[in-house]
C-alpha positions in Angstrom: 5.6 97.7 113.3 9.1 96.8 112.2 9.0 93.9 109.4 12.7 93.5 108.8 13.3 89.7 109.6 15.7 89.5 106.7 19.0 88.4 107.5 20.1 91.2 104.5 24.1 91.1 104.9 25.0 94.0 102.6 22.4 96.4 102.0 22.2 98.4 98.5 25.0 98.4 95.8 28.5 97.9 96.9 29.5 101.3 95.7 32.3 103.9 97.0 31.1 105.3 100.7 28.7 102.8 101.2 26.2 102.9 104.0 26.0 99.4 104.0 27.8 98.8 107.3 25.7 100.9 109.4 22.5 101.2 107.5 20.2 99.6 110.2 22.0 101.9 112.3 20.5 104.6 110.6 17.1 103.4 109.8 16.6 103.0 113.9 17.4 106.8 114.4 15.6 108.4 111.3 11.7 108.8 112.4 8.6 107.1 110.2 6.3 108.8 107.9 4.2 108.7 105.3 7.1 109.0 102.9 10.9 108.5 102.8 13.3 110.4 100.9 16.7 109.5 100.2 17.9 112.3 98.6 21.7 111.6 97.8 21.4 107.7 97.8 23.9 106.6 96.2 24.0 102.9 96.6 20.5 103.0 98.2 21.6 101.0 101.1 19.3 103.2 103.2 16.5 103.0 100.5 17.2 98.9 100.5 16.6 98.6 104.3 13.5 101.1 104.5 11.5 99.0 101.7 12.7 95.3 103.9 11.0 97.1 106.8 8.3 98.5 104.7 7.4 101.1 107.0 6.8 104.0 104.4 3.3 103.8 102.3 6.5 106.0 99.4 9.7 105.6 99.0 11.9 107.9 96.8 15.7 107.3 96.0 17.8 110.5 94.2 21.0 110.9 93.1 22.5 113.2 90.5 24.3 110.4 89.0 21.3 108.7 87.0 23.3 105.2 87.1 22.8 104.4 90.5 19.2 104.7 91.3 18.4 102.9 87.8 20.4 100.3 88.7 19.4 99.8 92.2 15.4 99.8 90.8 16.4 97.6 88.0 18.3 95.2 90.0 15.1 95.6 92.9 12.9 94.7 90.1 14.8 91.6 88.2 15.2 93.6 85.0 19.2 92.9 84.8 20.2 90.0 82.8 23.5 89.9 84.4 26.8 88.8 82.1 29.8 87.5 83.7 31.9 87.3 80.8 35.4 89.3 81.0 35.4 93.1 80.0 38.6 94.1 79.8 40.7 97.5 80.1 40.2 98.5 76.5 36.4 96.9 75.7 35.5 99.2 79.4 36.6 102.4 77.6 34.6 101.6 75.0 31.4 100.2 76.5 31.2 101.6 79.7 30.0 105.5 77.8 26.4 103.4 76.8 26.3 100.4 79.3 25.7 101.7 82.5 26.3 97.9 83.9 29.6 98.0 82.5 30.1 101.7 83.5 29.9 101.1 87.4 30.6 96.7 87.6 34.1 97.2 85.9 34.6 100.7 87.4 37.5 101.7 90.0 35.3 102.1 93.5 32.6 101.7 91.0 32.9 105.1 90.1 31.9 104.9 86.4 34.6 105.6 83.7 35.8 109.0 85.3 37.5 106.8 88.0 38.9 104.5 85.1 39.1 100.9 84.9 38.7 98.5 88.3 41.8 96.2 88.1 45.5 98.2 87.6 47.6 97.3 84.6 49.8 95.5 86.9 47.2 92.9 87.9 44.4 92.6 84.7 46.0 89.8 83.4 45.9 87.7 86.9 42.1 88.5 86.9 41.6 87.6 84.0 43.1 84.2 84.4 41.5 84.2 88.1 37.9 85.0 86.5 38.5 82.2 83.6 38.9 80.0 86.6 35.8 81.2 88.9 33.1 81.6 85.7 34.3 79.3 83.0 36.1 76.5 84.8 39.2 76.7 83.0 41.9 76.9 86.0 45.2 76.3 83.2 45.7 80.0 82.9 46.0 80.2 86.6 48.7 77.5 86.9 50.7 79.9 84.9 50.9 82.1 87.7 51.5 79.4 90.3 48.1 78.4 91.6 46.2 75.4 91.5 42.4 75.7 91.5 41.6 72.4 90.9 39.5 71.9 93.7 37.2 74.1 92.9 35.8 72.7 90.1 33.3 70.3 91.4 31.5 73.5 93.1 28.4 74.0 91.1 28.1 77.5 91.3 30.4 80.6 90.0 29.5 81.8 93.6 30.7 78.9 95.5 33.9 78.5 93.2 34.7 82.2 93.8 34.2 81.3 97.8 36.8 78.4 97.9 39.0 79.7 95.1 39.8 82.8 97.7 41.5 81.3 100.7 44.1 79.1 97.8 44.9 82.2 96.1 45.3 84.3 99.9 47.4 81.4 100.9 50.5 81.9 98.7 49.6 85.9 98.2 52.6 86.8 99.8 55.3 85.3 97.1 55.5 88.7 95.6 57.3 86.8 92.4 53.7 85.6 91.5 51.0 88.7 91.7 51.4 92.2 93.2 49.6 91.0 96.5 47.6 94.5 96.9 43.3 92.6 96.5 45.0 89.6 94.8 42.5 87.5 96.5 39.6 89.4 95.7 37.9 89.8 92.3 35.8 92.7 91.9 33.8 92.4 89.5 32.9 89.2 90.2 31.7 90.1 94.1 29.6 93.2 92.7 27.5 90.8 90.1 26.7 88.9 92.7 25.7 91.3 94.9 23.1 92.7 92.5 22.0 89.1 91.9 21.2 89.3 95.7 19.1 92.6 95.3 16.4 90.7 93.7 15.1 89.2 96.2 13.4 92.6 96.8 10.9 91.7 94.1 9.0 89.6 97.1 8.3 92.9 99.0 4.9 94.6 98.7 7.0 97.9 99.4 8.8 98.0 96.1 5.9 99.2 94.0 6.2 102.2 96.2 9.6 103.1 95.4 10.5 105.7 93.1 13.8 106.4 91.4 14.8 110.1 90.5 18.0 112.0 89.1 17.7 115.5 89.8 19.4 118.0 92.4 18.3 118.2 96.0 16.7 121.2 95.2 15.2 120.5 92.7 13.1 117.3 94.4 9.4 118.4 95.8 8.7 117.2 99.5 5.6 116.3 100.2 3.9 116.7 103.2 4.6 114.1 106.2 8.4 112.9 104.8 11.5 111.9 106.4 14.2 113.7 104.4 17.4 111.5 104.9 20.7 113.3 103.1 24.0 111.1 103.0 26.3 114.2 101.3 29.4 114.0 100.4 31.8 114.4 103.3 33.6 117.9 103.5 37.3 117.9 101.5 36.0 114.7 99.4 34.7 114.4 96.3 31.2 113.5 94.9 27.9 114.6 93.5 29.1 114.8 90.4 32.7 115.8 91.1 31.4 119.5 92.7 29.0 119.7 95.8 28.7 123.6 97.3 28.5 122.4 101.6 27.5 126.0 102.0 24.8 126.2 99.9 23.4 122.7 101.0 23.3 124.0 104.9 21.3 126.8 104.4 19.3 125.0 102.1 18.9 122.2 104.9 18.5 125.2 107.4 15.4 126.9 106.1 13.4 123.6 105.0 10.2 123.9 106.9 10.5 119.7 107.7 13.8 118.5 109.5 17.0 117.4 107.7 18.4 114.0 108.4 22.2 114.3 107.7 24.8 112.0 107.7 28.3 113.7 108.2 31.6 113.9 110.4 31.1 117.4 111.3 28.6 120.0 110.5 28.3 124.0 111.5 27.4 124.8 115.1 23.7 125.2 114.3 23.5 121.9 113.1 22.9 119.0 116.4 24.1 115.6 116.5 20.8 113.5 117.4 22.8 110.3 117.4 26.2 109.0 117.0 28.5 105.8 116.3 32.2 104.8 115.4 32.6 102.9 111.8 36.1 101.6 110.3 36.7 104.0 106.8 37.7 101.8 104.1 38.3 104.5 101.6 41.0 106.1 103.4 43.7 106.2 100.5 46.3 106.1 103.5 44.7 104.1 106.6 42.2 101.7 106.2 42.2 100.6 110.2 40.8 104.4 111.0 38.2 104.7 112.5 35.5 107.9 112.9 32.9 108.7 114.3 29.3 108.8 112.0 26.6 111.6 113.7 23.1 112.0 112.1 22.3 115.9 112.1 19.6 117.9 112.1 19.1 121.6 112.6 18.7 122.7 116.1 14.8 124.4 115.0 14.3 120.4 115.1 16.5 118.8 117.8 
């Protein structure tokens, strides 16, 4: 029976290539089993929506980068004591090696300090006088740059301040004399620490002491019997899984599996068969963020 009467808005963390959008999507085509693997999870928006349904009697969440299933299951769990104070360029660079909150939060895309710092040169100083305003009520750096955000002050939470101090800020956006205008409204860091605040309300689910959180290769990860084996790789002629991800040696891997492969992909070899199929907006084109594609789920034609 399908338990998911959340109204979840954003499933998982809100990292680079996200499944977020269409991750119901997903969790209505993929079959139920005993156990659910989610083998290059990334943000574990997949993961997230499986335990609110709580479907699975195990849930397992892998991804060679070891920061982003510990975060999701910390975050899951209420283990993060979440600090909103300002990390700048230079304190990143120097944190972000041992504080894997720092590492991904205050990341570009929140791709950890390989993909450098989140805010460009051009704009740091602008949030940082935006976030003085939002966390700390002190808007008098922000008049320096032309904005008022009086008003938000009598909102009581660094949430609600952030929500009002967003449409002042997009308002006069275009006088290009003030701010670049390229995500002057938005503040990062600030949307992705409250999106893991909002991950803790999976503590209340009976399903979360099932899930496990690994960091190994997807070869290296033993199926057990009665699984559905979910794969979100990384999309041919991009980067991820580490910086390196052999397609050819995933698809024969995938193709001589003696369970079906659930993939997520734009295209995959001729022997592979699109079981279902939708259109989604990509918003990390670097050139056209109004594209749209279509998403298929895979599997091998042995199990179509």
């Amino acid at each position: 029976m399908n338990t998911d009467k959340r109204k979840t808005s954003r499933y998982g963390l809100p990292y680079k290539g996200s499944k977020n959008k269409i991750a119901r999507w997903v969790a209505d085509v993929l079959p139920v089993n005993d156990n659910f693997y989610d083998l290059f999870c990334g943000g574990c928006s997949i993961t997230h929506v499986m335990l609110e349904r709580g479907q699975y009697k195990r849930y397992v969440c892998n991804d060679i980068i070891p920061q982003l299933p510990r975060l999701f299951d910390d975050a899951a769990h209420g283990r993060l004591h979440l600090d909103y104070h300002w990390v700048g360029r230079e304190q990143f660079f120097q944190e972000a090696k041992t504080d894997f909150i720092t590492n991904l939060v205050y990341s570009f895309g929140m791709g950890g300090i390989e993909k450098g710092y989140i805010y460009g040169k051009n704009n740091e100083d602008f949030k940082h006088a935006y976030h003085d305003a939002v966390v700390h009520r002190n808007v008098e750096p922000m008049k320096t740059w032309g904005y008022d955000l009086t008003p938000i002050l009598k909102a009581p939470t660094i949430g609600e301040r952030y929500l009002r101090a967003k449409p002042i800020i997009k308002s006069r956006v275009k006088r290009s004399d003030l701010i670049t205008a390229e995500n002057a409204p938005r503040l990062q860091s600030v949307e992705r620490l409250q999106h893991l605040e909002e991950l803790q309300h999976l503590e209340e689910l009976e399903s979360l002491e099932r899930l496990e959180s690994r960091s190994a290769s997807f070869h290296d990860i033993d199926i057990a019997p009665n699984s559905t084996v979910y794969c979100d790789i990384p999309y041919v002629n991009t980067t991820g899984y580490g910086g390196k991800f052999d397609h050819a040696d995933f698809y024969e891997w995938a193709r001589t599996r003696e369970f079906p492969v659930y993939i997520s992909e734009y295209w995959l070899p001729d022997d592979f068969v699109s079981i279902a199929s939708r259109e989604k907006h990509v918003t990390m084109s670097s050139y056209n963020n109004s594209a749209v594609k279509t998403e298929h789920i895979f599997v091998h034609r042995r199990w179509a």
